[in-house]
C-alpha positions as a Markdown table, in Angstrom:
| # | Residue | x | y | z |
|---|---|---|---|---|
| 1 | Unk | 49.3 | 63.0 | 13.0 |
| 2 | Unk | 49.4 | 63.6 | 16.9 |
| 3 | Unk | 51.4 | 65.0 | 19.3 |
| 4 | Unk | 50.8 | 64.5 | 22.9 |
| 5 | Unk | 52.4 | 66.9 | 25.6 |
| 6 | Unk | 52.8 | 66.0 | 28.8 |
| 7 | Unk | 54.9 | 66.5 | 31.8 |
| 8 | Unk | 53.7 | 69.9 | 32.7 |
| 9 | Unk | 52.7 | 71.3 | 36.5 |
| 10 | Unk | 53.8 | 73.3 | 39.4 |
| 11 | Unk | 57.1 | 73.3 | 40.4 |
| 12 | Unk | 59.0 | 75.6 | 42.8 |
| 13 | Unk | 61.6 | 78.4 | 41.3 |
| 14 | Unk | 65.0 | 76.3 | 41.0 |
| 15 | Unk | 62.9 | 73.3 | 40.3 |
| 16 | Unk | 63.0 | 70.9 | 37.4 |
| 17 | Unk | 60.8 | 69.6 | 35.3 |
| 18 | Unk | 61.0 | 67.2 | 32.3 |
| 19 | Unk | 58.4 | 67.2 | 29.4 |
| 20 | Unk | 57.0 | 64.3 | 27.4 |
| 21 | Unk | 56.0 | 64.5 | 23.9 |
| 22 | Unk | 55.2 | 61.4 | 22.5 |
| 23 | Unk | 54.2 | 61.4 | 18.6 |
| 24 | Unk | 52.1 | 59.3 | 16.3 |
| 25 | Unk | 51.0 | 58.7 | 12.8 |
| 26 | Unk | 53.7 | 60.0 | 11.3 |
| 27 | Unk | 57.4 | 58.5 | 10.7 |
| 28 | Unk | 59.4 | 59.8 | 13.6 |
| 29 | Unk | 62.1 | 59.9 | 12.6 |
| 30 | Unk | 61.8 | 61.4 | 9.7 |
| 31 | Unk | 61.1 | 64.6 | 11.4 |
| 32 | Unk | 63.1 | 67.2 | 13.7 |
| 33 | Unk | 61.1 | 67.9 | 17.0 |
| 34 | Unk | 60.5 | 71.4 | 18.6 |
| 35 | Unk | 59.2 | 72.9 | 21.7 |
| 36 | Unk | 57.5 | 76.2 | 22.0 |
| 37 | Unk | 56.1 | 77.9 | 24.5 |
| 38 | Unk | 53.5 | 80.9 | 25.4 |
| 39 | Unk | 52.7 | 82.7 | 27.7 |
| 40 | Unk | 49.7 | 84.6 | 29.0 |
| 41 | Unk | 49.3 | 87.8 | 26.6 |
| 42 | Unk | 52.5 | 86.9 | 24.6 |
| 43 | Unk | 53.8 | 85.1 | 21.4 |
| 44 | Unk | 54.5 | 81.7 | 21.1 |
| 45 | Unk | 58.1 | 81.5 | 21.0 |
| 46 | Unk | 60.7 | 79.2 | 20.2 |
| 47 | Unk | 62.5 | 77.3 | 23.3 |
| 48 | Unk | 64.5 | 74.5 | 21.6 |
| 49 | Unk | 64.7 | 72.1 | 18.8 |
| 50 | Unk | 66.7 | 69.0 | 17.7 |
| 51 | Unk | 67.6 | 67.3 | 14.4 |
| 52 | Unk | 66.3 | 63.9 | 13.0 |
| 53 | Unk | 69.2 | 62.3 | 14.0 |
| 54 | Unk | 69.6 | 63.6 | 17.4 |
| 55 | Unk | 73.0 | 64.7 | 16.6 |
| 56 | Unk | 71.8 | 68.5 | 16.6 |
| 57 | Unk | 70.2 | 71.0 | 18.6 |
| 58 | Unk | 69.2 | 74.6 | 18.9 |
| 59 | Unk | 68.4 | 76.5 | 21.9 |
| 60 | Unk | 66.6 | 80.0 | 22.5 |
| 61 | Unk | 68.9 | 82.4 | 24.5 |
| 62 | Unk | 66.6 | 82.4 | 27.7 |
| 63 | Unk | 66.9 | 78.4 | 28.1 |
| 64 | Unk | 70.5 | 78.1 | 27.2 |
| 65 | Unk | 72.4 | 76.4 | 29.8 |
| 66 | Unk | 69.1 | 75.1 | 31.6 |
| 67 | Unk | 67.1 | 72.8 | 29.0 |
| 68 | Unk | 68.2 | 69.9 | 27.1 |
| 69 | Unk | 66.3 | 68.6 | 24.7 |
| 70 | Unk | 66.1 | 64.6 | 23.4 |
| 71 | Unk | 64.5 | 62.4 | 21.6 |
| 72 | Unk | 63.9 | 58.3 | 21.2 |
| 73 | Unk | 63.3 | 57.5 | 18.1 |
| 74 | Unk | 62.3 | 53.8 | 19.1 |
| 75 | Unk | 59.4 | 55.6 | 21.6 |
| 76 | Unk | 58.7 | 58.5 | 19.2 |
| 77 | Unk | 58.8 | 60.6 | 22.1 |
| 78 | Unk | 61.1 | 64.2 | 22.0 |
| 79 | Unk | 61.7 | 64.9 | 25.8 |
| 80 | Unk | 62.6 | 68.7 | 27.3 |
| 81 | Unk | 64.5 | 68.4 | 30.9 |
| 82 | Unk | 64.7 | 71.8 | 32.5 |
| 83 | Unk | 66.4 | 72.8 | 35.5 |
| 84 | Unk | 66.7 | 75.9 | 37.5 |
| 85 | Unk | 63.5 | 76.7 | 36.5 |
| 86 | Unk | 62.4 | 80.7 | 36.8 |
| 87 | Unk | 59.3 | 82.4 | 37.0 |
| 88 | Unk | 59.7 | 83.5 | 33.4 |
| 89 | Unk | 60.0 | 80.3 | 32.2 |
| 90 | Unk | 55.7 | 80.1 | 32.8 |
| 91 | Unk | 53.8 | 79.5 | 29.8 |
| 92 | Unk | 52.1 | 76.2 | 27.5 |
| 93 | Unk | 54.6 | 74.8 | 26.4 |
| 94 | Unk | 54.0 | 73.2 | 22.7 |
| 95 | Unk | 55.8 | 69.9 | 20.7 |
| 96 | Unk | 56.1 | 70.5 | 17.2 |
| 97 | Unk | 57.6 | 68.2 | 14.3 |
| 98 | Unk | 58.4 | 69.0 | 11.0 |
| 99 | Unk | 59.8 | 67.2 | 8.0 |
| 100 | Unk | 60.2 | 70.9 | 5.9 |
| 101 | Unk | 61.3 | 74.2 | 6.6 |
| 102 | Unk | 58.1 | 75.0 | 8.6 |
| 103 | Unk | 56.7 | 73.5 | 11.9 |
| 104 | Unk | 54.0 | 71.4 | 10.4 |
| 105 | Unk | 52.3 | 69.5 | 13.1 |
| 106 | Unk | 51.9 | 71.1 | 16.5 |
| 107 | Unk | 50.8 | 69.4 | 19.9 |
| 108 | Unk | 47.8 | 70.8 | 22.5 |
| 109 | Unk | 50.2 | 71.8 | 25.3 |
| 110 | Unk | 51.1 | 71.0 | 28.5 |
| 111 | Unk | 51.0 | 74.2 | 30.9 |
| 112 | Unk | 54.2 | 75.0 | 33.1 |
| 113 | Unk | 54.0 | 77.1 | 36.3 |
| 114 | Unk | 57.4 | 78.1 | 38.1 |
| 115 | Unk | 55.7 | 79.9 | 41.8 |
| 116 | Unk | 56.3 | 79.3 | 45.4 |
């Protein structure tokens, strides 16, 4: 299984950026999708999620109202738009799939820098 982040840079606070995660060797759709993030000398937390379907999401406090996640089934790709970017919102930010309770497959990160 694979995961490949992408999408990731420099952007300007109040910027937007969308990420890419496009998976493979797995059955996509079989799985909900996940991104993470962390940051330098923190955790790795959770950012937002979405069901197999598409049909539900879940989004950490600190992105609510600024990230959207999606997903294509027919590209395998889980996407992560997020606007009004702060410098906060810094970190790798990580894919993950799982077809369980737990986040079984994780991505190698794309990095994210909100600076002017």
């Amino acid at each position: 299984v694979q995961l490949q982040a992408s999408g990731g840079g420099l952007v300007q606070p109040g910027g937007s950026l969308r990420l890419s995660c496009v998976a493979s060797g797995l059955t996509f759709s079989y799985y909900s999708l996940g991104w993470f993030r962390q940051a330098p000398g923190k955790e790795r937390e959770f950012v937002a999620a979405i069901n197999r379907s598409g049909g539900g999401t879940d989004y950490a406090d600190s992105v609510k109202g600024r990230a959207t996640i999606s997903r294509d089934n027919a590209k395998n790709t889980v996407y992560l738009l997020m606007n009004s970017l702060k410098p906060e919102d810094t970190a790798v930010y990580f894919c993950a799939a799982k077809s369980t309770a737990y986040w079984q497959h994780w991505g190698q990160g794309t990095q994210v820098t909100v600076s002017s």
